[in-house]
Steps between C-alpha positions, in 0.01 A plus 500: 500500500454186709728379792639225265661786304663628766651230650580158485467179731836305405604150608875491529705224439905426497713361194432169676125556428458451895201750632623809687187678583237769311599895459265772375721643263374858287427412109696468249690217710842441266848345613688756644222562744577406918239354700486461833376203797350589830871346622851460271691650287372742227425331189571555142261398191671308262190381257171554498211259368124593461266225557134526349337335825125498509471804259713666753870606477747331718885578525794242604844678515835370531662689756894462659576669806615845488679584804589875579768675639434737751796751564549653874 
C-alpha cells in the first residue's frame, strides 16, 4: 500500500470557486467529510472531483465552513 492510498493532498475551494488552501484529507474523501486550514473555521466537504493530472490523481473539494460549538 502506497502513501497515495492512505491519504490525500486536496485543494479546497468555496461555492464561489475562490481558493481556500490544500488539506491532507484520509481516502475515501466524500461530502460529509470536514477539513481543516492551518487558521479558520473547520470545514465541511460538500463535493468532491478527481482530476487525472499527469497520470496522477488530484482532488478539488467544495467545502463550506463548519463552525463548532464548544459547550463550557
Amino acid at each position: 500500500m502506497g502513501l497515495g492510498e492512505l491519504g490525500a493532498r486536496v485543494r479546497l475551494i468555496d461555492s464561489d470557486g475562490d481558493e481556500l488552501g490544500v488539506a491532507h484529507l484520509p481516502r475515501p474523501v466524500v461530502p460529509g467529510d470536514l477539513a481543516a486550514l492551518e487558521q479558520g473555521f473547520p470545514l465541511r466537504v460538500v463535493g468532491v472531483i478527481e482530476l487525472e493530472v499527469a497520470g496522477a490523481t488530484a482532488l478539488l473539494a467544495e467545502v463550506e465552513a463548519a463552525p463548532i460549538c464548544l459547550a463550557g
